[in-house]
N, C-alpha and C positions, 0 to 999 in steps of 0.2 A: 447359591444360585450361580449358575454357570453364565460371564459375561463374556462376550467376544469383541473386540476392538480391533478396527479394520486402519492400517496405520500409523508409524510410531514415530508420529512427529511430535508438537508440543502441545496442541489438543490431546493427543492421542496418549501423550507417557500418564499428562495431570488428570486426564480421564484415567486411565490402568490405575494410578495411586490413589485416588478419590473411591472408586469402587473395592479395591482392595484391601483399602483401610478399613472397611465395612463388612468384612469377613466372606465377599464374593470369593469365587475363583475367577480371576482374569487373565485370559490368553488375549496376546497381542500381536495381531496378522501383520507383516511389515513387506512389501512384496522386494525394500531391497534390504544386502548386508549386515546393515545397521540400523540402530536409530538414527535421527533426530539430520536427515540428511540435509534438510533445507533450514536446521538450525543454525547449520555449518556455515549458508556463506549471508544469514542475514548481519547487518551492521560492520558489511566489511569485514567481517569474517569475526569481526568481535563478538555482536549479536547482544542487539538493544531489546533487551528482554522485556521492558514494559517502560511507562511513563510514571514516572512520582507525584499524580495530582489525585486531586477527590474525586469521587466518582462522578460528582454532578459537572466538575471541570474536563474527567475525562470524557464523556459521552459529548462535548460540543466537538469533539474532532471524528466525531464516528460520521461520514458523510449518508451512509443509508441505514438505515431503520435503527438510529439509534436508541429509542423506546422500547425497540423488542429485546436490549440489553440489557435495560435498566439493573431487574432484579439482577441477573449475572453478576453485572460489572460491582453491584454493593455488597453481592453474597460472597464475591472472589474477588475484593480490591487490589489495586497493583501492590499498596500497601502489602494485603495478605502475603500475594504470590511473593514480593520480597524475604516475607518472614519465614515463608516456608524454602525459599531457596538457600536461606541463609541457615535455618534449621540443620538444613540436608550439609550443610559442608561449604556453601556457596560467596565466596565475599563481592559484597555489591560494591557502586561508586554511582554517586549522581551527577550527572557532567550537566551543559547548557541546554537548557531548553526543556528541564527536570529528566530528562535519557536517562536511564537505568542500564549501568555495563557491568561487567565482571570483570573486580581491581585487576584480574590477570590479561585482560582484554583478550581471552581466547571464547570463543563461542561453542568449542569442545566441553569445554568445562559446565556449561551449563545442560549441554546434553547428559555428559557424566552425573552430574548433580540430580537429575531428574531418575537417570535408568538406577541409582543409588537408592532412589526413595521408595522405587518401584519395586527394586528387590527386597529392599526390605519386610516389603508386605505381602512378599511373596506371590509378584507377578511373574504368569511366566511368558516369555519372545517366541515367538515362531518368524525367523528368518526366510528371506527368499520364498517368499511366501504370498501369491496372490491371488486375493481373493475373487471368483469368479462368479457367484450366484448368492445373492440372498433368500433363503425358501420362506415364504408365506403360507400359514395356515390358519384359514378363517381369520384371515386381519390380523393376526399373531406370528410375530417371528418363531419361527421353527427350527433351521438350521442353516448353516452358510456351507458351500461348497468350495473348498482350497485346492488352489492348483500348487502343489509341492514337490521338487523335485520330477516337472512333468507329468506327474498325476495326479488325477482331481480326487480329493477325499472329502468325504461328509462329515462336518465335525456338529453332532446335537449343542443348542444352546441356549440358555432364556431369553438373556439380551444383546442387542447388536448396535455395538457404536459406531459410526460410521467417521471416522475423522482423516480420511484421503487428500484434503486440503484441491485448491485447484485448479488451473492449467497457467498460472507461471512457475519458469522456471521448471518445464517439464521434465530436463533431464536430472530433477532429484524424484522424479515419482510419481510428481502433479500433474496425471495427465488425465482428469475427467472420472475416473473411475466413481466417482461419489454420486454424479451428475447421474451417470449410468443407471447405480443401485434407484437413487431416487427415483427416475424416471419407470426403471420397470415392477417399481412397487406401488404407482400410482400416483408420488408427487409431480408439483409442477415445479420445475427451473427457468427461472429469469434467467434470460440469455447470458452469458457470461460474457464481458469487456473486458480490457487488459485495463489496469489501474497504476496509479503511483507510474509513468512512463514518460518520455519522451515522444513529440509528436511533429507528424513530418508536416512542413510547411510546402505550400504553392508557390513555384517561382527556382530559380537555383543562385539567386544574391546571396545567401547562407552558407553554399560552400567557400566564398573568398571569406566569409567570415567564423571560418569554423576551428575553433576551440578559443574565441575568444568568449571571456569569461567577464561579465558583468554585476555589481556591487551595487546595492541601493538602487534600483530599477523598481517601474511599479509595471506589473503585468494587468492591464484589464481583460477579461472576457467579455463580448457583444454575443446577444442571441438575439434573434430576427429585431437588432434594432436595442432591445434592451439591454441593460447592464446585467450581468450575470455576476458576474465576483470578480474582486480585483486583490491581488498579493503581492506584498512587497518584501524587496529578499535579493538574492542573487539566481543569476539567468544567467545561460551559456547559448553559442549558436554551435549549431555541430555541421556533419554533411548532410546531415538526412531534416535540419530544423533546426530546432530548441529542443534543450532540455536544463536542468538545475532544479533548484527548491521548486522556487514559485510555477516553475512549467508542471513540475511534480505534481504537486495539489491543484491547480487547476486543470488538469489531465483527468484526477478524480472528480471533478466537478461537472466537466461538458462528456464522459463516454459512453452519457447515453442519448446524444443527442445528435442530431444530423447538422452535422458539420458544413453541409451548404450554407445551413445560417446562422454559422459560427465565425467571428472574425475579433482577432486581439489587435489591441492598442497597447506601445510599449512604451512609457514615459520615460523617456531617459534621462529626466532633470527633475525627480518628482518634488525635490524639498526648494524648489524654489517656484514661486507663481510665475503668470506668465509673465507677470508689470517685471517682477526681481531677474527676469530671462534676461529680459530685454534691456535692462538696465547693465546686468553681465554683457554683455552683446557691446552695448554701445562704451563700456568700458576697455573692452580686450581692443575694438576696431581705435577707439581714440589714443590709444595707450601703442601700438603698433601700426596707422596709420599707412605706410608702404606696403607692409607686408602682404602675401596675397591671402586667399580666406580660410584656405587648404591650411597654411602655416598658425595663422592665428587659431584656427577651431580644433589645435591639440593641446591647446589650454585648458579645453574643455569635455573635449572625445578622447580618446581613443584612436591612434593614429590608423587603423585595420579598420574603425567603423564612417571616417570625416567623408570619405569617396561615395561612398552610399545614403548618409545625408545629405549631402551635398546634391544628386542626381536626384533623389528624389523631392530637394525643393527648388528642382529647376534649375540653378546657378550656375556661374564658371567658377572655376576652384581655383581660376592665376588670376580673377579679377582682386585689386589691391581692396584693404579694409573702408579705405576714405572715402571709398565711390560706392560702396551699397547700399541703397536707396531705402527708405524706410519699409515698404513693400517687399522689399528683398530680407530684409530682417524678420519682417512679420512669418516670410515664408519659410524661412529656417526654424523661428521657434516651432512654429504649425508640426513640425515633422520633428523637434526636438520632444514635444510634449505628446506626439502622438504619433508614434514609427508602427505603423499598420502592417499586418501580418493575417494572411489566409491559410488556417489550418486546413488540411488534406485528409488524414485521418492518424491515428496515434501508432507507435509503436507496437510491434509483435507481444505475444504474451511469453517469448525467449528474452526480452526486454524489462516486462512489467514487474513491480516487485510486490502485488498483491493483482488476483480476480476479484473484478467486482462484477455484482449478478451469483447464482446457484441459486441452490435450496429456495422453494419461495417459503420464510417464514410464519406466511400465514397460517401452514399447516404445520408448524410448531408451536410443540406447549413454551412457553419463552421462560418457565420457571423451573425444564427439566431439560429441556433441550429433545424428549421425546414426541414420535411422528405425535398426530392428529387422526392419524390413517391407519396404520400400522403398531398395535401394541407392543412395545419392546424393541421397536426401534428408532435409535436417537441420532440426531446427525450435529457436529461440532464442527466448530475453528469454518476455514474459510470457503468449507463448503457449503456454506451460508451465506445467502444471500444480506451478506453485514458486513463494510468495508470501514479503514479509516485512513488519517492522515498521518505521514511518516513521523519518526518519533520512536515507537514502542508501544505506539496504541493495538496495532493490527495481530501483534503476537499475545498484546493482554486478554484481546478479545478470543485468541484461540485456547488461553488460559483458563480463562472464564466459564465460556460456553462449555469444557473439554469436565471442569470443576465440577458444572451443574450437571451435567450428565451422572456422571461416575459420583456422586455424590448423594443424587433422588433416589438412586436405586439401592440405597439404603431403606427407604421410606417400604420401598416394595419386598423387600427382604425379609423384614419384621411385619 
């Protein structure tokens, strides 16, 4: 059975090896140079190939449709994918927070590792190569139409993977193409958000505080009033906002939602209550008495952030510590435990490091990864409306999904 695979990212190679291994023939469209071009700069250029938990621990980091992974993520655990990376030639290392790296911490090497497996089974690459039309006949894939070399050639085929990945990080590739196919083959796409980003706040108090880097911070999300999620971690302000971990995941949490009635709370004292603030408080002021409040509250702050709590709980910053009134204490903690911020909207998808939105799942089989619509053709990785949180989960998932594909059509084979 003649498969075709649109993309040679990491959906795209463990799909080519999954189907190949099954006695397909697999030709692999890649519209640039190489593989695996967005393997290249994820985890810092290391590339945190997946997360080392059980699959019921991984899917609580999947923030959308984790359920439509389920089978996936049990039939192609990260477990598995380690074993097989490791099969191929690959030495792993478990770092903090269960991260899965290669001991050589080049993210080359696990492209290598993959196009290794691939040849083996005798996949073959078609470079510089982009795909332009997926042909439909009577609900059945028919054939794809490649632009190569400036001309368009008709290549016949049974099945058609679609793993284009999708629109960050566009200058390795990821620029919608999948969206495309789906679109003019009848599915539906969920809008596509930038995910995993950096998000620009209201106001310009952030650029006197940009690149200061914050430790042990609790970030809350507010939606019209309610709590939405709160993460604790390390925060950064930049010039354009916030960004770090916890700005990261709860980026993934509010980008689909209207930011007019969105607004975060930043606790910059979270392991202490308010009673234990205020007991700090009246410690620092009793214990340094003259000094004024500016000086005393880098006991506590951050000399880059004292001017800007200070302003916003009203105060003068050369009044000395013996003379500030209990009221005036009160209003300092108010903004120490809750330094309020109005998100604007989030960063570019030139910034993001996963799309959330694509493919609407509904109209996938979620135990082949093929259409609902469309016989023989299957769509994988992150052209799937199925995101997660950073880590190694977002590439297991493209793992997974890329497994189930290239791996059913065994089933259809025989």
């Amino acid at each position: 059975m003649q498969v075709s695979i649109i993309g040679a990212g990491a959906a795209g190679l463990i799909a080519a090896y999954a189907a190949a291994r099954n006695n397909n023939k697999v030709t692999v469209f890649e519209r640039n140079e190489k593989c695996g071009k967005k393997i290249y700069i994820t985890g810092k250029g290391r590339c945190n190939v997946t997360n080392c938990v059980p699959p019921y621990e991984f899917l609580k980091n999947v923030v959308n449709n984790s359920k439509f992974l389920t089978g996936a993520i049990n039939n192609f655990s990260p477990e598995d994918l380690m074993a097989l990376l490791e099969e191929g030639g690959l030495k792993l290392k478990v770092e903090r927070g269960n991260r899965v790296f290669p001991v050589s911490d080049k993210a080359s090497d696990v492209t290598k590792c993959l196009e290794k497996l691939c040849q083996k089974v005798g996949v073959k690459f078609v470079f510089n190569a982009k795909v332009e039309k997926i042909e439909v006949l009577e609900s059945t894939v028919s054939d794809i139409i490649v632009n190569i070399d400036g001309k368009n050639q008709v290549f016949k085929t049974d099945k058609v993977i679609v793993c284009t990945g999708g629109v960050s990080y566009p200058s390795t590739g990821s620029t919608g193409d999948g969206y495309d196919f789906a679109k003019e083959t009848g599915h539906s796409v969920i809008d596509p958000k930038p995910a995993l980003c950096g998000i620009n706040l209201k106001g310009n108090y952030f650029a006197k505080l940009q690149g200061l880097s914050l430790k042990n911070v609790n970030l809350t999300a507010y939606y019209g009033g309610k709590k939405l999620c709160s993460e604790f971690g390390e925060f950064m302000f930049t010039h354009f906002g916030i960004s770090g971990p916890v700005v990261l995941t709860v980026s993934s949490l509010i980008n689909r939602l209207d930011f007019n009635s969105v607004r975060f709370s930043l606790d910059l004292k979270p392991a202490l209550t308010v009673e234990q603030l205020n007991d700090r408080l009246l410690r620092e002021f009793t214990s340094s008495p003259n000094k004024s409040l500016k000086i005393v509250l880098r006991s506590l702050l951050p000399v880059a952030l004292i001017e800007e709590v200070i302003k916003r709980s009203n105060l003068d910053g050369e009044k000395k510590a013996n003379s500030i009134s209990r009221a005036e204490r009160n209003a300092l903690i108010t903004v120490l435990k809750n330094f309020e911020m109005q998100p604007v909207s989030l960063r570019s998808f030139n910034e993001a490091i996963v799309t959330s939105g694509g493919v609407d799942v509904k109209q996938i089989n979620p135990k082949t990864m093929e259409s609902k619509i469309v016989k023989g053709l299957y769509f994988c990785g992150e052209v799937l409306d199925v995101d997660a949180f950073t880590g190694g989960f977002n590439l297991q998932i493209a793992f997974s999904t890329g497994y189930a594909a290239g791996n059913s059509i065994f089933d259809d084979y025989i």
